[in-house]
C-alpha atoms as one frame of an Amber mdcrd trajectory, in Angstrom:
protein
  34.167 -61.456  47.582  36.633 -58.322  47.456  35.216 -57.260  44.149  38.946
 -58.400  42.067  37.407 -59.750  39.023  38.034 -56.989  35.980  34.109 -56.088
  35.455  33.758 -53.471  32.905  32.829 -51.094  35.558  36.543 -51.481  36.730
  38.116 -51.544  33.212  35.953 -48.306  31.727  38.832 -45.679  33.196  41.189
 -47.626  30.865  39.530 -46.271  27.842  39.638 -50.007  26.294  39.529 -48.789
  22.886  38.842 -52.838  21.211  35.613 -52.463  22.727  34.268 -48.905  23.678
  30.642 -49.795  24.353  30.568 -51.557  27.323  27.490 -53.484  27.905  26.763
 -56.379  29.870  26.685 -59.495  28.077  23.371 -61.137  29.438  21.121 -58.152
  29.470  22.607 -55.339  26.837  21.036 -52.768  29.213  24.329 -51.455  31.159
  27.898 -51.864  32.099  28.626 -54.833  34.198  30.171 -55.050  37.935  29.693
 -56.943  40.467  26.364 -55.520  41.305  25.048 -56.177  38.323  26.694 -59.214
  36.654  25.705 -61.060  39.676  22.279 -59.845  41.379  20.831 -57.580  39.581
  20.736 -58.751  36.007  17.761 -61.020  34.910  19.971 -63.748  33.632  21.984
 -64.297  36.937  19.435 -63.299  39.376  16.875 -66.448  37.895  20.184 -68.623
  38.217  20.488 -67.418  41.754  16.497 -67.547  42.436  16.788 -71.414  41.758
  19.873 -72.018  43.859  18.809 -70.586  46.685  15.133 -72.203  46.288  17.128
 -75.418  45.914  19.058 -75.092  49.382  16.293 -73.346  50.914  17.485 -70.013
  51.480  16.236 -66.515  51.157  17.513 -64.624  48.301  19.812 -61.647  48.872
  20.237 -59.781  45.946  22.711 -57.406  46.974  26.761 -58.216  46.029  27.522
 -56.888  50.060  24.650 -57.986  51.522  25.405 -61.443  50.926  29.152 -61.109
  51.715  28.097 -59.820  55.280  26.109 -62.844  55.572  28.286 -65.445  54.409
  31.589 -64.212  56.255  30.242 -65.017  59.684  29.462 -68.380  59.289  31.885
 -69.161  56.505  34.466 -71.096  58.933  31.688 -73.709  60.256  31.731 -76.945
  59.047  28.030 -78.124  59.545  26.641 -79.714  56.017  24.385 -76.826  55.708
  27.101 -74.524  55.429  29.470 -76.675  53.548  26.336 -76.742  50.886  25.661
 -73.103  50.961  29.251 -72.301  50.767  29.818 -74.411  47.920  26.862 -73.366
  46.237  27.900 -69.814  46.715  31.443 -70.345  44.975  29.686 -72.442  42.446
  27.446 -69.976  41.230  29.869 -67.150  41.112  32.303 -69.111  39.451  29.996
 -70.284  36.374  28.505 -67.258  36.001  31.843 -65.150  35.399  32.791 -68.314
  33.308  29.056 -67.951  31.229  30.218 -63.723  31.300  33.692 -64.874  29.712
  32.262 -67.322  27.480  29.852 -65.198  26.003  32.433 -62.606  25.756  35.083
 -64.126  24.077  34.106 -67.132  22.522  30.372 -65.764  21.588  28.773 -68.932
  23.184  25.608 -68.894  25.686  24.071 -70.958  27.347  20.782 -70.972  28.872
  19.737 -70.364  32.685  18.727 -74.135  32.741  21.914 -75.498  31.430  23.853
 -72.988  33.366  22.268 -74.292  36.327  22.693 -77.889  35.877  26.107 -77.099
  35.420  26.488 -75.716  39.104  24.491 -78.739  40.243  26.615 -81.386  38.964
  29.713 -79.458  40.146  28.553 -79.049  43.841  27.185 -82.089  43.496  30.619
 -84.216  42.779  32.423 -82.070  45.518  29.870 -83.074  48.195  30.654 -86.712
  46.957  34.094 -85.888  47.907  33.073 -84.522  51.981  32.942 -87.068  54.599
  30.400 -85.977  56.447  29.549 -87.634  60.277  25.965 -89.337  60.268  23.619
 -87.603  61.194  19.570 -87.096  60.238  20.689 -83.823  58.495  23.479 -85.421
  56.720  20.982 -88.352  55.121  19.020 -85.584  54.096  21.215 -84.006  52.122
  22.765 -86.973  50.149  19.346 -87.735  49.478  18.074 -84.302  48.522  21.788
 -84.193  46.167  21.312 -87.376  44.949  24.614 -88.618  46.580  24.116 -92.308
  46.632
C-alpha cells in the first residue's frame, strides 16, 4: 500500500537502457504504476470488477482511494474483513505476479484463470481461520465452498 513495488513509472528516471519503451504489459497503451497496473488498466480492473462482485463490495478504482478505505478497518477481525482483506492482498499479489510473468517469462494468462487463481488462494487461507459460529460465518464457508 506505500506504492514500493518498482513500476516502470518509478524505474523511467533510471534511463533502463535493456528496455527503453516502457509500456504496460496488459494494455500496451502507457507506462505502468500503481495507478494503472492496478485500477485503471482493462485487464486488472475486470479482475478487480469480479472480486469485488464476488464479496459484495463496491468497486473503488482509485490506488488511494482504496488504501483510505481499507486502513481503518484493516485491524478488525470480523469474517467480512478477514475476506476482504485477504482478497485485497490476493489480488494485488497475482496481479504484480501476472505483470512479472508476462514480463520476464513472456507467459499470460487470462482474466478467468487469473481469477481462479486468487480464489483458490483465499480460499485455502480461509480454510486455515478459525472462525467463532456465527450465521455470518456459515455463510461464508458456504458462499467459499469451505466444507
Amino acid at each position: 500500500m506505500g506504492e514500493r513495488l518498482k513500476t516502470q513509472d518509478k524505474l523511467k528516471p533510471w534511463e533502463i537502457r535493456a528496455n527503453p519503451v516502457l509500456m504496460c504489459v496488459f494494455c500496451n497503451q502507457c507506462m505502468d504504476s500503481h495507478e494503472h497496473m492496478f485500477f485503471k488498466c482493462s485487464y486488472p480492473s475486470l479482475v478487480w470488477h469480479r472480486m469485488c462482485a464476488l464479496i459484495q463490495l463496491d468497486m473503488v478504482d482509485d490506488w488511494k482511494l482504496c488504501r483510505d478505505v481499507l486502513i481503518p478497518v484493516a485491524n478488525r477481525n470480523s469474517s467480512t474483513v478477514v475476506v476482504a482483506k485477504l482478497c485485497y492482498a490476493a489480488t494485488v499479489y497475482f496481479i504484480w505476479q501476472e505483470r512479472n510473468n508476462r514480463v520476464f517469462k513472456r507467459k499470460a494468462k487470462s482474466v478467468e484463470q487469473l481469477f481462479e487463481m486468487i480464489i483458490s488462494n483465499v480460499r485455502l487461507k480461509l480454510m486455515s481461520i478459525l472462525f467463532k459460529d456465527s450465521a455470518r460465518v456459515h455463510q461464508l464457508k458456504v458462499d467459499w465452498q469451505l466444507g
